[in-house]
N, CA, C and O atoms as a GROMACS GRO file, in nm:
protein
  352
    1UNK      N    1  -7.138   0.114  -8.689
    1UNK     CA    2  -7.137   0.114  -8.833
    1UNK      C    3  -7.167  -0.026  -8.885
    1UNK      O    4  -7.163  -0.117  -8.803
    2UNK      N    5  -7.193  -0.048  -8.990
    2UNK     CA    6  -7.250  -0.180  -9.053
    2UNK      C    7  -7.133  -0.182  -9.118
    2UNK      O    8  -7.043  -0.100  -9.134
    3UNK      N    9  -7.158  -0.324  -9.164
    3UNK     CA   10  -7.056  -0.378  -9.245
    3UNK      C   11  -7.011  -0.271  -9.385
    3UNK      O   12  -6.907  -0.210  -9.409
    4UNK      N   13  -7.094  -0.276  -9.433
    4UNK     CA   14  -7.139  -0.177  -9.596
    4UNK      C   15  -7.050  -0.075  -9.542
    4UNK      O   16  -6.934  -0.052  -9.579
    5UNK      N   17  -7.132  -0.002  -9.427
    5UNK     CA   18  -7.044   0.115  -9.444
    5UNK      C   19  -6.944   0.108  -9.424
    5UNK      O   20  -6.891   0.209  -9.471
    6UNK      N   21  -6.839   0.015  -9.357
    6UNK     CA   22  -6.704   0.022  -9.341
    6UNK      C   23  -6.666  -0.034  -9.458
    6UNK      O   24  -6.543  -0.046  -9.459
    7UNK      N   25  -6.721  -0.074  -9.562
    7UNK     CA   26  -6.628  -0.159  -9.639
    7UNK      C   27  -6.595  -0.018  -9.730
    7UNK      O   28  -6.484   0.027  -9.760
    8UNK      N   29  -6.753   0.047  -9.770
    8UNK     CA   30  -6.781   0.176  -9.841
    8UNK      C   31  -6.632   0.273  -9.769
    8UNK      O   32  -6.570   0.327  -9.861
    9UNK      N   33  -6.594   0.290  -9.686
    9UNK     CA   34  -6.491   0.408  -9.611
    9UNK      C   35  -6.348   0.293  -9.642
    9UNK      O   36  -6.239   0.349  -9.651
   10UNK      N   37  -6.350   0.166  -9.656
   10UNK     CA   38  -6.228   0.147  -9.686
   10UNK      C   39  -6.205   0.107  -9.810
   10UNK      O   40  -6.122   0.020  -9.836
   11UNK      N   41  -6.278   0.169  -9.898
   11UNK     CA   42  -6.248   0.114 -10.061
   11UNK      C   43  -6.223   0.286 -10.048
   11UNK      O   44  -6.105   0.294 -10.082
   12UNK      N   45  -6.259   0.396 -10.025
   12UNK     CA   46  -6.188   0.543 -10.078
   12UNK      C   47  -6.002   0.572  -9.992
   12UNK      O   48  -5.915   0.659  -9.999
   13UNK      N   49  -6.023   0.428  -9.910
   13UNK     CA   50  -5.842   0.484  -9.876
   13UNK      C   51  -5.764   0.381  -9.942
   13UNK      O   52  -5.828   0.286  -9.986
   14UNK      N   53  -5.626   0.379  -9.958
   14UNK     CA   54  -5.547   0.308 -10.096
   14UNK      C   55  -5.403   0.350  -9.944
   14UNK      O   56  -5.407   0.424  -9.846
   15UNK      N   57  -5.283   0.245 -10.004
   15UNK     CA   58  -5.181   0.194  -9.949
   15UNK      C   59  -5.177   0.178  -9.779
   15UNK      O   60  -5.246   0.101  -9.712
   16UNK      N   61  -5.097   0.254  -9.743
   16UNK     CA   62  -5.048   0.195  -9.579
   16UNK      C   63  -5.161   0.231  -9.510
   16UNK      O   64  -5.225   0.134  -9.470
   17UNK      N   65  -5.222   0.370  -9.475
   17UNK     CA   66  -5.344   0.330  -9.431
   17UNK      C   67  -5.460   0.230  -9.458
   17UNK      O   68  -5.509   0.161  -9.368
   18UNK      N   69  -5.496   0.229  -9.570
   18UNK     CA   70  -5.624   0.131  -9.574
   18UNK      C   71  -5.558  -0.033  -9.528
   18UNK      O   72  -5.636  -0.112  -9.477
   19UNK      N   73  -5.422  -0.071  -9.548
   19UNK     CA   74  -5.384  -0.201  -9.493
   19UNK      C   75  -5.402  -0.188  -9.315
   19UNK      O   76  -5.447  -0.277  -9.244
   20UNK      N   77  -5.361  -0.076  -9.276
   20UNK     CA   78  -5.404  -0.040  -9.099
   20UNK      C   79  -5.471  -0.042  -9.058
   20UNK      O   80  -5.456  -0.079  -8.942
   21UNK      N   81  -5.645   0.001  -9.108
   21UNK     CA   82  -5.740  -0.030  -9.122
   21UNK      C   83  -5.830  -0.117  -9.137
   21UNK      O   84  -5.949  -0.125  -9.106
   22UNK      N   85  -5.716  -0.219  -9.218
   22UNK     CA   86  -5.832  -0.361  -9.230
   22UNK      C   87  -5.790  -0.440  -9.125
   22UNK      O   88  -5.863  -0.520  -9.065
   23UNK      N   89  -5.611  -0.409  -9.088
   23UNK     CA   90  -5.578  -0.470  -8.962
   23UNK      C   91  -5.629  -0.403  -8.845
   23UNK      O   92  -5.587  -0.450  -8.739
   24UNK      N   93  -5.693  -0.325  -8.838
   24UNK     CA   94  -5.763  -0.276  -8.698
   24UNK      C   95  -5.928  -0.360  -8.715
   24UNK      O   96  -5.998  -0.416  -8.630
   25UNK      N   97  -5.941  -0.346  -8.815
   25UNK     CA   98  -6.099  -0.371  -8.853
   25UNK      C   99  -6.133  -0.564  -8.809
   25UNK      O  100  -6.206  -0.618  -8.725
   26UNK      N  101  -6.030  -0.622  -8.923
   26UNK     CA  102  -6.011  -0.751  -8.901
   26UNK      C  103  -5.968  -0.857  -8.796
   26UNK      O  104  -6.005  -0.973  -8.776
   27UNK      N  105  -5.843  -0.750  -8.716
   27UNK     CA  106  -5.828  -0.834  -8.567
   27UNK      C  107  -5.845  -0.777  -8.424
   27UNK      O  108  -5.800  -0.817  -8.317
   28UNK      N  109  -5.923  -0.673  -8.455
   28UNK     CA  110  -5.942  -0.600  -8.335
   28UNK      C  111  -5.838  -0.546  -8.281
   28UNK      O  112  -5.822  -0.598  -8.170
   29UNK      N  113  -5.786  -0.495  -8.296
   29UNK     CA  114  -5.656  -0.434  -8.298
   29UNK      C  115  -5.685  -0.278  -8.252
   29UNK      O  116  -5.728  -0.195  -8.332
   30UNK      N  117  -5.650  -0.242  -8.085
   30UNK     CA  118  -5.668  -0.072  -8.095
   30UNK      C  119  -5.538   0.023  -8.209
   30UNK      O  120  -5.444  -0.011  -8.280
   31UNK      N  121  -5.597   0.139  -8.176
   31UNK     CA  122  -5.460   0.199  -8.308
   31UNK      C  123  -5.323   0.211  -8.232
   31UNK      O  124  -5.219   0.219  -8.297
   32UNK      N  125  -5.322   0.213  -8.105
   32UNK     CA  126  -5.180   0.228  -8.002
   32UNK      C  127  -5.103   0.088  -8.060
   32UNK      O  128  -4.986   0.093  -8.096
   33UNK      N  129  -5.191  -0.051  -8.066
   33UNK     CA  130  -5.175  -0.123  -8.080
   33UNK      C  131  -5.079  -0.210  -8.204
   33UNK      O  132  -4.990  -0.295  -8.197
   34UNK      N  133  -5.145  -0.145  -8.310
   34UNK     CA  134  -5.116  -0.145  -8.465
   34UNK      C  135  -4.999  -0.049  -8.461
   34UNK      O  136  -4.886  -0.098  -8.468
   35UNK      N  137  -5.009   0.031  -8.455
   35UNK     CA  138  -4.846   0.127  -8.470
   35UNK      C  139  -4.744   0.056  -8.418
   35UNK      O  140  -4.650   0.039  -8.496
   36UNK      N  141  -4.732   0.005  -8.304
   36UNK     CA  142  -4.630  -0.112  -8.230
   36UNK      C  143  -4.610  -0.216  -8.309
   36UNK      O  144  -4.522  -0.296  -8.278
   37UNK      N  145  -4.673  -0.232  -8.403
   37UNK     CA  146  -4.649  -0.386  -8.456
   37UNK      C  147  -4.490  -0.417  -8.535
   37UNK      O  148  -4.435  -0.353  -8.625
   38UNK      N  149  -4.445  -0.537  -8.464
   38UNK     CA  150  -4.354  -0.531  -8.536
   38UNK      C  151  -4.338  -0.678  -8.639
   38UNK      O  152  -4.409  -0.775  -8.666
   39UNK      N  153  -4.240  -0.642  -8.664
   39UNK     CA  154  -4.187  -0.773  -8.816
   39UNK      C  155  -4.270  -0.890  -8.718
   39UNK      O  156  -4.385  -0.932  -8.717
   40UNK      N  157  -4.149  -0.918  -8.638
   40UNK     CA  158  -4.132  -1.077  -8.558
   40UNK      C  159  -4.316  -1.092  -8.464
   40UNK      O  160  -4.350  -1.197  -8.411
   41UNK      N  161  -4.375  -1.010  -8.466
   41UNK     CA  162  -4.511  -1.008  -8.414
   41UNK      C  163  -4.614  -1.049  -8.520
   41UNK      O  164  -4.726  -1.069  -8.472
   42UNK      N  165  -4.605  -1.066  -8.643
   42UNK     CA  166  -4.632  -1.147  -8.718
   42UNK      C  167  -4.596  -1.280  -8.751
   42UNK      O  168  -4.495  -1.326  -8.806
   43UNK      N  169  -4.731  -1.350  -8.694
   43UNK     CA  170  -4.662  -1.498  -8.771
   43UNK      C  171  -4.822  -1.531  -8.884
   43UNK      O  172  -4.943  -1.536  -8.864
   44UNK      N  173  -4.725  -1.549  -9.007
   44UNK     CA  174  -4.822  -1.530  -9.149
   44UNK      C  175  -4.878  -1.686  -9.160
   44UNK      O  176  -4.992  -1.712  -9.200
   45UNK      N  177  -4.765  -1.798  -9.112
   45UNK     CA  178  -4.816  -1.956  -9.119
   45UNK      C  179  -4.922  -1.971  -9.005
   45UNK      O  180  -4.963  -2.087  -9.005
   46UNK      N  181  -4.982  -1.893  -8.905
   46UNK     CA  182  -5.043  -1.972  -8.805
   46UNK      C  183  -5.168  -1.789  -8.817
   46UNK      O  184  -5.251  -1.750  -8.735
   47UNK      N  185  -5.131  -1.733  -8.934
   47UNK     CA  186  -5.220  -1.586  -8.942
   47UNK      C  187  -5.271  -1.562  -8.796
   47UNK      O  188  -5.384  -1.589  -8.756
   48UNK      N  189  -5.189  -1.517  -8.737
   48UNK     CA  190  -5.175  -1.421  -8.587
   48UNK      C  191  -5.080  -1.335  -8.554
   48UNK      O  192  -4.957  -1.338  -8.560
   49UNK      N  193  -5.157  -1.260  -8.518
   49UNK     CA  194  -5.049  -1.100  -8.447
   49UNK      C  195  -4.991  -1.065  -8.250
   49UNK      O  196  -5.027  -0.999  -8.153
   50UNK      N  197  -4.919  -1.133  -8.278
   50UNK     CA  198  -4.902  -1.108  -8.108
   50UNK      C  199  -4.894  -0.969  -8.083
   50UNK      O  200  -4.829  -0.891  -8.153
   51UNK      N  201  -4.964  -0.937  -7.977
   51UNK     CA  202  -4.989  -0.771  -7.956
   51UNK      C  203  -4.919  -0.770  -7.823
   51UNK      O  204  -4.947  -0.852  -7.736
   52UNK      N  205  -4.792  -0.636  -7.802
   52UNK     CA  206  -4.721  -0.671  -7.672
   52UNK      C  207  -4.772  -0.580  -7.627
   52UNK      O  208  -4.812  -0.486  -7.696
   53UNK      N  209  -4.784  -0.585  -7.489
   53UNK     CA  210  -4.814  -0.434  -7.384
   53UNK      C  211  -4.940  -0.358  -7.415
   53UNK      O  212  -4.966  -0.238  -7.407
   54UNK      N  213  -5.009  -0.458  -7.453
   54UNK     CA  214  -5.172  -0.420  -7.491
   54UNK      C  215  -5.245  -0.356  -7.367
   54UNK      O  216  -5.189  -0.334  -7.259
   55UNK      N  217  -5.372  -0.332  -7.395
   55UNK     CA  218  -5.477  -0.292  -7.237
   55UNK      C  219  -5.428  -0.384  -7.160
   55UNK      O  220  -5.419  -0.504  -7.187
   56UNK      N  221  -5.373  -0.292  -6.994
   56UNK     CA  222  -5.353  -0.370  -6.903
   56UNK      C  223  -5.201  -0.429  -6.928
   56UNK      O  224  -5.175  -0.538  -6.877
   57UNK      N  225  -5.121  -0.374  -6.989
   57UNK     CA  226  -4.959  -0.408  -7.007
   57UNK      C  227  -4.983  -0.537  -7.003
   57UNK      O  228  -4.905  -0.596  -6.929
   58UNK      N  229  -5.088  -0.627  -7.072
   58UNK     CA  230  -5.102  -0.750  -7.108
   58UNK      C  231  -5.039  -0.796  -7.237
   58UNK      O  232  -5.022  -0.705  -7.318
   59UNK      N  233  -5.002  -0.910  -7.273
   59UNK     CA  234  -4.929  -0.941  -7.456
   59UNK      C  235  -5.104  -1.026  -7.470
   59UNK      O  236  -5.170  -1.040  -7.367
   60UNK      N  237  -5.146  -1.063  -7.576
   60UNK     CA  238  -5.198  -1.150  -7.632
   60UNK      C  239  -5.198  -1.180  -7.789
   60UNK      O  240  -5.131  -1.124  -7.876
   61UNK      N  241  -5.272  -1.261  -7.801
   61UNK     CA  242  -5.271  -1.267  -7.962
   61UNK      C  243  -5.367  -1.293  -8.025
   61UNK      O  244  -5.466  -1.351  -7.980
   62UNK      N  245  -5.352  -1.252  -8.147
   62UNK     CA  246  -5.485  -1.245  -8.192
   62UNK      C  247  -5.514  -1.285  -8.359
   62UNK      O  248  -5.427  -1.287  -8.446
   63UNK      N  249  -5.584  -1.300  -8.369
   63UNK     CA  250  -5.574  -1.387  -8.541
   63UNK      C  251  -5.607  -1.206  -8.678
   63UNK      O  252  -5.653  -1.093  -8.660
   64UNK      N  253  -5.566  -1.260  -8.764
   64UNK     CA  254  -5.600  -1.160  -8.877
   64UNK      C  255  -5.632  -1.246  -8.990
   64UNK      O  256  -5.592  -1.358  -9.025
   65UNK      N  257  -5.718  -1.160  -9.038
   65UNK     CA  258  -5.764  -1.250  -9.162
   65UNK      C  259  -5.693  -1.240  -9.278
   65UNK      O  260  -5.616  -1.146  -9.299
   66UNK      N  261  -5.717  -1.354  -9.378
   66UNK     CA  262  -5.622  -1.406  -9.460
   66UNK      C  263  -5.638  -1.331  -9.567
   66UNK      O  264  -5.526  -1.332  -9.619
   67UNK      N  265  -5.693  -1.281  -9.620
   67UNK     CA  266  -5.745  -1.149  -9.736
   67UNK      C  267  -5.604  -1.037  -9.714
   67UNK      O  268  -5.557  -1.004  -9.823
   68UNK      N  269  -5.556  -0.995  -9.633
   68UNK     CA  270  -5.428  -0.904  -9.596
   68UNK      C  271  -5.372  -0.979  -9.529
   68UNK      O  272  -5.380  -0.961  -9.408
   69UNK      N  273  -5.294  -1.090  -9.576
   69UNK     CA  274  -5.195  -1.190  -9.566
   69UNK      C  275  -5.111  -1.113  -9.679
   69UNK      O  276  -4.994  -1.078  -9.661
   70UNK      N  277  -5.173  -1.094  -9.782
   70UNK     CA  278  -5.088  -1.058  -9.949
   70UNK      C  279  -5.067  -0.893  -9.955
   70UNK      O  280  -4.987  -0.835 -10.028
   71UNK      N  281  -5.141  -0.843  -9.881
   71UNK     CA  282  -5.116  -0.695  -9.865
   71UNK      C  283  -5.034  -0.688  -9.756
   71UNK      O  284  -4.981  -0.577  -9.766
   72UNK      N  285  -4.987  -0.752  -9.640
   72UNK     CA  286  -4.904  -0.701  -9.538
   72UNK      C  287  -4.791  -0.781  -9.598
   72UNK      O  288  -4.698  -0.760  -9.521
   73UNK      N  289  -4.750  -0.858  -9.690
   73UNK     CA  290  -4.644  -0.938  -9.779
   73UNK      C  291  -4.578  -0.803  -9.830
   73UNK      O  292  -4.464  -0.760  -9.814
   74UNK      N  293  -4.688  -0.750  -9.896
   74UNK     CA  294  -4.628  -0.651 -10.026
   74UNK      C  295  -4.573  -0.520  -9.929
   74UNK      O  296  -4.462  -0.473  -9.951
   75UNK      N  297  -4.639  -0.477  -9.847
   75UNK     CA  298  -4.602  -0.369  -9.748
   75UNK      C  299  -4.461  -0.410  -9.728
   75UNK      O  300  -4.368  -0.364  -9.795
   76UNK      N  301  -4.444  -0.523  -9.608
   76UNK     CA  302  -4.302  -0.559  -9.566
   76UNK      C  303  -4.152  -0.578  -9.697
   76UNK      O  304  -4.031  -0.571  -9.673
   77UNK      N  305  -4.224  -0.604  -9.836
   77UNK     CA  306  -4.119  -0.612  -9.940
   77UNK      C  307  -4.105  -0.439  -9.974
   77UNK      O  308  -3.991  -0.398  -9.997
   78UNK      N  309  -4.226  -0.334  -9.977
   78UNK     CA  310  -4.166  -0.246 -10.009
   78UNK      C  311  -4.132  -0.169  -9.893
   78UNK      O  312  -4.135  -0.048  -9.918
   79UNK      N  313  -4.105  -0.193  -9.788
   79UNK     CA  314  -4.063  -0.169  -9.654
   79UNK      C  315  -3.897  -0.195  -9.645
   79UNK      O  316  -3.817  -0.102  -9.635
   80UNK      N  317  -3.858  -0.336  -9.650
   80UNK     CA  318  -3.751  -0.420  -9.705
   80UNK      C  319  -3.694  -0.283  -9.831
   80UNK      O  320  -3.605  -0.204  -9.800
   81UNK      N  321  -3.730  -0.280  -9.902
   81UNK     CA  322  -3.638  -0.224 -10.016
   81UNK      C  323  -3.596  -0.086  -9.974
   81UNK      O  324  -3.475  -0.067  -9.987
   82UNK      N  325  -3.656   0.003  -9.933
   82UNK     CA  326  -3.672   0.103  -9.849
   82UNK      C  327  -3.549   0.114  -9.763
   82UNK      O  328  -3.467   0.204  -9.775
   83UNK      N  329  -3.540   0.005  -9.666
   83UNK     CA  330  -3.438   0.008  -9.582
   83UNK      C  331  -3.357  -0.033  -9.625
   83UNK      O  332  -3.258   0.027  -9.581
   84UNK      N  333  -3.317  -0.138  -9.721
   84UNK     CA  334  -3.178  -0.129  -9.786
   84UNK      C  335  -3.121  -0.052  -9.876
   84UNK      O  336  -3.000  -0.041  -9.901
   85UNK      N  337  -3.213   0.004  -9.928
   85UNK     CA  338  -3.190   0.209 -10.006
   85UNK      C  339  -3.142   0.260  -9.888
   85UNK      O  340  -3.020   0.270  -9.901
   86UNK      N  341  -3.180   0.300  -9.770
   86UNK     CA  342  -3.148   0.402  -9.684
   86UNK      C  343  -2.989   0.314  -9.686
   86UNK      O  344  -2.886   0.354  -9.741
   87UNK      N  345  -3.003   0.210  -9.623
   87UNK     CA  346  -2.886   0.154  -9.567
   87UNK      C  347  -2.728   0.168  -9.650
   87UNK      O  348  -2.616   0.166  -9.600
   88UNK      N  349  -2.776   0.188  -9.820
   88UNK     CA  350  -2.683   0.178  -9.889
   88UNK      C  351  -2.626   0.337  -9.919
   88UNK      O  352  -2.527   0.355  -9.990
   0.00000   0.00000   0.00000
């Protein structure tokens, strides 16, 4: 696919998918991969995703781009609120 067209397929999806998407798109990220992700596997100051138990029960890491720095912010705050609703 070309650029166009992926950008064209990720402007018709909106919230948690299309942020999954740009993180698959943007750091190469398989989808086994992205579902595993957790909080502490983000580091937002050095924009990299440590990926554990990747191809080959390997960890590595890998960069994401800074454009969904502010969308995986807003995810984790309404993520955050979420769990302290359940919690309460």
């Amino acid at each position: 696919m070309t650029r166009e067209e992926v950008a064209q397929i990720i402007l018709l999806m909106e919230g948690t998918p299309q942020l999954v998407v740009k993180l698959l798109y943007g750091s190469g990220l398989r989808i086994s991969e992205a579902v595993r992700l957790r909080i502490h596997d983000i580091d937002f100051e050095m924009k990299q995703v440590t990926v554990r138990s990747g191809k080959g029960d390997k960890d590595r890491i890998t960069t994401f781009p800074s454009s969904i720095a502010p969308l995986l912010h807003n995810h984790l705050s309404r993520v955050k609120m979420l769990h302290d609703k359940d919690l309460a």
